[in-house]
N, C-alpha and C positions, 0 to 999 in steps of 0.2 A: 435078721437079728432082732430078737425080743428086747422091748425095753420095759424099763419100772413105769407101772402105773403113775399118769400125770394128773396134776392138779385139776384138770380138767375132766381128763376121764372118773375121778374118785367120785365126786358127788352122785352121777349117776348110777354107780355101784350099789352107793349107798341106800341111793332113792329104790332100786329095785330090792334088796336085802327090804327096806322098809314097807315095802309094798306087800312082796311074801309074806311079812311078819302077821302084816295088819289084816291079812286078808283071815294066816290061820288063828286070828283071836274069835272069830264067830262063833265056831262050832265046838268053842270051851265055854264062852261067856252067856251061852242060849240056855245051856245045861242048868235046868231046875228052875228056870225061871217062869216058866207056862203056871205052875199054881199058884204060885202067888200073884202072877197077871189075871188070872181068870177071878181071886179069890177078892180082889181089887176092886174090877169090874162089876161082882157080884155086888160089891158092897156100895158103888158110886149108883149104882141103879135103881139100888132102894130108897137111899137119899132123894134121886129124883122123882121118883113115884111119891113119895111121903108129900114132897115140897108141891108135886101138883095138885094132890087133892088141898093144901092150904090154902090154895088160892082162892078159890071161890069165895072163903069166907073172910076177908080180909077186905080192911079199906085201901084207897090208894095205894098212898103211899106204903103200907106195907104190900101190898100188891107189887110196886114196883122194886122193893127189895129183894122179895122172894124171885123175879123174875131174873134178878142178876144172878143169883143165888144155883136157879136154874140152868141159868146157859155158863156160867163157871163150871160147875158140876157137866153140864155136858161136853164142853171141852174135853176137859181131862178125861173122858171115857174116851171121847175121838182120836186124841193123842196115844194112847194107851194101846188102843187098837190097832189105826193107820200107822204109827209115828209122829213125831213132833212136827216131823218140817213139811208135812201138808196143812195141819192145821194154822201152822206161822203163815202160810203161803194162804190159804185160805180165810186166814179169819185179816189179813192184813193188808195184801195188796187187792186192788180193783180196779178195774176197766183195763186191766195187762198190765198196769203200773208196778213195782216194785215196793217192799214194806215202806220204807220212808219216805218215796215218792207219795205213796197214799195217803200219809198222814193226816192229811187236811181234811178228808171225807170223813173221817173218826170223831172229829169235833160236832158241838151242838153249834158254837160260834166261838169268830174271835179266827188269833193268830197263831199258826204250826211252822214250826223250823225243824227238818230234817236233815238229811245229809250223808256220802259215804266219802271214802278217800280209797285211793288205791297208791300200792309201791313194788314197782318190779328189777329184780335183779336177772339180768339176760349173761350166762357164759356160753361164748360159743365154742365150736370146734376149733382146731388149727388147721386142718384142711375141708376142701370140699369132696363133694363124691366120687370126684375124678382125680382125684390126688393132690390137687392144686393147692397152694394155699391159702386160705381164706379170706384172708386179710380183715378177719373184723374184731373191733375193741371190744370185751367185755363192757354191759352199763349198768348202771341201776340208777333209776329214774324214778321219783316218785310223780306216776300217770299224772294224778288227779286230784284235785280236792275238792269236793263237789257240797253245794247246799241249797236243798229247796225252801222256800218259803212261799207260804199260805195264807189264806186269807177266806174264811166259811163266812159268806154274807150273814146267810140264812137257810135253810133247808132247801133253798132252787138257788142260790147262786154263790159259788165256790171259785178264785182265782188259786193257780198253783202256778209254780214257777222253779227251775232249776238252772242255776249257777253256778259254770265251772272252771276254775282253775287247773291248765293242763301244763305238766310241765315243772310248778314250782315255782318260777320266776319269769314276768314279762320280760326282765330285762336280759334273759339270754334267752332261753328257748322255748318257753311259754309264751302263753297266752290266754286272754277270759273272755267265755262266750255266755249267750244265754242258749242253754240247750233246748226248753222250753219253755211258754209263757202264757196261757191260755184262760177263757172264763167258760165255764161250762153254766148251762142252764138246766136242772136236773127236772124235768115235765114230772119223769114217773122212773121207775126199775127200767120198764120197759123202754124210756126212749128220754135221752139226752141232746143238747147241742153244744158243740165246742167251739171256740174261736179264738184265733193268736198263731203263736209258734207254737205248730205240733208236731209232734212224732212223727211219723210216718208207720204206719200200725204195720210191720212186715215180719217175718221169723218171729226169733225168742228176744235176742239181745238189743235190738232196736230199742223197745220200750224196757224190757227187763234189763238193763245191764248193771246193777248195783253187787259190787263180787260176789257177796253172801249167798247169790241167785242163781248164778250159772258155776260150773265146774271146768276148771283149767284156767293157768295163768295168764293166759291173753285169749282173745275173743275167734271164734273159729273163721279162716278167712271168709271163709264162702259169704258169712254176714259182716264183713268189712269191703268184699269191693265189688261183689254183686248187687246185693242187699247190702247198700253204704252205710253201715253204721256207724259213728250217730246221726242216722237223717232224718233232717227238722224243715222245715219248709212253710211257711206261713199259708193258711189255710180255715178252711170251716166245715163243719162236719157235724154228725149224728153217731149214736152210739147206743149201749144199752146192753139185757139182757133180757132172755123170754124163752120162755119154753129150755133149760138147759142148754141151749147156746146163747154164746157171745157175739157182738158181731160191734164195727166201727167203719163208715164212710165218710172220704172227707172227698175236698175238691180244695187242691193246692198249687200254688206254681210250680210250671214242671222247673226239671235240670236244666243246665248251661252247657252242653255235648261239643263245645269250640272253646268257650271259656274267653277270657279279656271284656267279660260284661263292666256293668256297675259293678256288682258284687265277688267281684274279682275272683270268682271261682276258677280252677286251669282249665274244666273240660274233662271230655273224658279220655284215656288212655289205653294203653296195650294191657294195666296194671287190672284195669274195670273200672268202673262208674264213681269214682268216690269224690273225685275232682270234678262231678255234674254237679255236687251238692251248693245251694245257695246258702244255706243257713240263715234266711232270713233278713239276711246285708243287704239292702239295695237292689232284693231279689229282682233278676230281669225279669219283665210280666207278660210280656208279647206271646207266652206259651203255658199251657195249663195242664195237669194232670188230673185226674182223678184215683183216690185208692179206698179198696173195698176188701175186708177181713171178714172172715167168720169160723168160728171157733164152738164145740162140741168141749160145755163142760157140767156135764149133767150126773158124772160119775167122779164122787171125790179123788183124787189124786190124776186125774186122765185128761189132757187135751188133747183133740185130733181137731185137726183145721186149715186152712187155707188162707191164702192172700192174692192180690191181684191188682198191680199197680199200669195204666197206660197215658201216656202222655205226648207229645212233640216235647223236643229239647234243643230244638236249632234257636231260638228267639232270636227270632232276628236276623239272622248270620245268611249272610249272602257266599254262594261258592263260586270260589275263583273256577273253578271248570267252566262252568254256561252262564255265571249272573245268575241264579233263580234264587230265593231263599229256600234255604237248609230245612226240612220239616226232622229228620232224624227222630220220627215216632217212636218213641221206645216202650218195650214192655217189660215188666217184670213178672213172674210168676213163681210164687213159691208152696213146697206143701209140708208139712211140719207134726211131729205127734212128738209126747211127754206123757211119762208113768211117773209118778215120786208117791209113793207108799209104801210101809211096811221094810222101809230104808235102802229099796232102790231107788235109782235116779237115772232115768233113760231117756235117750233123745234121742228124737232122726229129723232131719231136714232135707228138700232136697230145693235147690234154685235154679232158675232160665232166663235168661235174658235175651231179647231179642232187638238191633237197632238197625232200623233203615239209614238211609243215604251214609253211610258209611264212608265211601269212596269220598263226595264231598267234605266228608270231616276231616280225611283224612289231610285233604288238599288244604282244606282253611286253616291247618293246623301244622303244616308242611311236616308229616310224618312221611318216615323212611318208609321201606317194604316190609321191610318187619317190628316196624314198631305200630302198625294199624291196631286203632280200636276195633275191638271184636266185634262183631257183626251178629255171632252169639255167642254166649257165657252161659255156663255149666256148673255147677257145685253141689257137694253132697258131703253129709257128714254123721256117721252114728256114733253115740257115746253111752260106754256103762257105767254107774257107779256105783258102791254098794257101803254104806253106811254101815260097818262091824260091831259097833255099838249100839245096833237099833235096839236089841235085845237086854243090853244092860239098864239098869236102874241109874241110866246119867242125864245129862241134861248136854255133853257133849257128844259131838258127832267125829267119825275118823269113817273117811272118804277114800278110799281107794278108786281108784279111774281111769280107764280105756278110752281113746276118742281115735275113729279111722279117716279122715276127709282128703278127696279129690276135689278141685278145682283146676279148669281152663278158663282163663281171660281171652285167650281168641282159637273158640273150640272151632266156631268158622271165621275166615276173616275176606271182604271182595278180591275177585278176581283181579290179578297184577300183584298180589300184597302175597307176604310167607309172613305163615304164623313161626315165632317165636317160639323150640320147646321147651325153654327156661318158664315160661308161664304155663304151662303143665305138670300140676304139681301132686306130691302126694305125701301128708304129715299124717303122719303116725304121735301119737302124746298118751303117755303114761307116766300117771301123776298119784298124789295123796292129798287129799283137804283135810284138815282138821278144824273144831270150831269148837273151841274150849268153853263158848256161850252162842248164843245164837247170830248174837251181829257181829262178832268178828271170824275172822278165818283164815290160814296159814296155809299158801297150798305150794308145792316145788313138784313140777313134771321135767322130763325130757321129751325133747321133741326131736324127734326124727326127718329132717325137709329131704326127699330128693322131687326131682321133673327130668321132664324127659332128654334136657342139656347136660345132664347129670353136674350140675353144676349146686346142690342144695347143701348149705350148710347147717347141720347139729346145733343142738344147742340146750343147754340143761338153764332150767327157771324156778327162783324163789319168788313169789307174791306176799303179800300181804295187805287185808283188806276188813274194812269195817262200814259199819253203818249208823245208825243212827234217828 
């Protein structure tokens, strides 16, 4: 028996009718726009030619007017041509940082306060894949509220920092961290050094996660529990650029793979790695990591790159099987590319995780058979999106977007142990952003959860997010 469409089912209705809409706006709103963008072009290119031959004969200070003069004028060619949001992305974030996290590097001196906030409404299904009922509350939760503050010495030495409120209120389900906190010392382009609470330079969202930056209303798993994002870890490091790549090594405490440290992290789980994370607390130090990034970005709108994180994460921890201490070496590996010009927006990622002594974690941590941490982890995830207004004469963007990701938390798990095929998963999200100005943005997808328990619950998502 057919029923009337429910409250639940309508929004997602609505979101694909919206999706359709927005997609066939391109191929009306392109029409007749080429001569006047070319005729534009013509005309910002003479400006620049004129304004270079002034130079020469000019003192300073008009010297350094005309120069500003100059690279305004070349923007807006660059804009005109790629699109707006490589040159936002490129004239504003650095070292993989995000627009307002960078803020600081912008300054001659003195103090920068940036910032973004994030607000998510989650409706799920009534049942799950397997007909069951769901059992889960509709939320909406405002994530975040986040602010960096800065401090530019001098032209070698810059403190940045990010503080975050998750949640809304300590005094129910929140909480405030420092997400990062660092002093870099900048030698040259070519080579920096860092020091504090830092990022952990891994994927896209690790360092990039300010909404405006990434597409879809929450963070793709693969880089929440492979690649634990937000992972911060106290540490020191070099950095830089040269020759059209990127690159950043640090040398950090590793993870807590048992957990009940100082730093009260849980360990790690059937879930993946995210309860290794120390953040910096009281980090246990008995165990160290090192992690090494590098990154091909020598062609505007294009990264192709790599990372590559190894460490011990037993600190310490002695296993109840034979007495020896836990070494639980862990590896990450991940490899990553990004197109955003000409108002696409593509991504692919793919991540591996590898952790020894397993069996003993599982023991110091009296896991059942099937709740074993993975022994390896797997994830992978492409996303298209296509800005339908690239071609219009606006200053807004409307984001249509596809995202396909598989991830396993215990792709292998040791012998005596059964993997879980509820952690076998596969989200499907198609969504719409909007970004009426550049630092805000509106985006609601539906997500599709099954795994191989068939136990995944649906679920339709409003965002809303800003920067600063």
């Amino acid at each position: 028996m057919k029923h009337v469409m429910s409250v639940k089912t309508r929004p997602r209705c609505v979101l694909a009718v919206a999706v359709g809409l927005a997609l066939a706006v391109s191929a009306s709103a392109a029409h007749g726009q080429e001569a006047e963008l070319q005729e534009r072009l013509a005309e910002l290119e003479r400006q620049v030619e004129w304004l270079r031959q002034q130079l020469a004969s000019r003192d300073s200070t008009e010297l350094a007017r005309l120069e500003r003069q100059v690279e305004a004028l070349t923007r807006e060619i660059e804009e005109l041509r790629l699109g707006q949001e490589v040159v936002v992305e490129a004239d504003t974030g650095v070292y993989g940082f995000g627009p307002a996290a960078s803020k600081v590097y912008q300054l001659n001196q003195g103090v920068s306060i940036g910032g973004y906030g994030e607000l998510l409404y989650e409706n799920f299904a009534n049942e799950r894949e397997d007909g069951a009922a769901a059992a889960r509350s509709d939320q909406i939760d405002f994530l975040r509220a986040v602010f960096y503050f800065g401090y530019k010495f001098n032209d070698r030495f810059v403190f940045n920092s990010e503080i975050e409120l998750e949640h809304a209120s300590t005094g129910q389900a929140g909480s405030v961290s420092v997400e990062f906190a660092y002093i870099d010392y900048l030698a040259s382009d070519y080579l920096g050094v860092r020091g504090g609470l830092v990022l952990v330079p891994m994927g896209f969202i690790n360092e990039l996660h300010e909404p405006t930056t990434f597409l879809g209303t929450t963070r793709p798993e693969t880089e929440r529990q492979i690649i634990p994002t937000t992972w911060r870890e106290n540490g020191i490091g070099v950095f830089g650029d040269a020759a059209g790549f990127a690159y950043r090594a640090y040398l950090v405490n590793g993870l807590d793979a048992v957990g009940g440290g100082s730093s009260n992290a849980s360990g790690f789980s059937a879930a993946g790695l995210r309860g290794g994370r120390q953040k910096g607390s009281k980090a246990v130090a008995e165990d160290f990591g090192g992690v090494g990034r590098v990154d091909y970005v020598g062609l505007l709108g294009l990264v192709l790159g790599t990372s590559l994180y190894v460490g011990r994460s037993g600190q310490g921890a002695e296993s109840p099987l034979d007495g020896t201490t836990i070494a639980a070496t862990t590896l990450i590996w991940e490899g990553h590319a990004e197109y955003r010009a000409r108002g696409f927006d593509l991504r692919a990622l793919y991540a591996r995780a590898h952790i020894d002594d397993v069996e003993h974690i599982n023991a110091a941590k009296n896991l059942s058979v099937s709740e074993s941490v993975g022994e390896r982890l797997s994830g992978w995830y492409v996303q298209l999106g296509y800005d339908v207004l690239n071609r219009v004469r606006t200053r807004q963007q409307l984001i249509p977007y596809l995202r396909y990701e598989e991830i396993d938390t215990q792709d292998r798990v040791p012998n005596g142990f059964v993997a879980d095929p509820a952690y076998d998963r596969r989200i499907v999200t198609l969504g719409l952003a909007w970004k009426p100005v550049t630092h805000i943005v509106v985006k609601a997808d539906h997500q599709s959860h099954g795994n191989e328990a068939n136990t995944g619950i649906d679920r339709f998502n409003v965002a809303f997010g800003y920067i600063f």
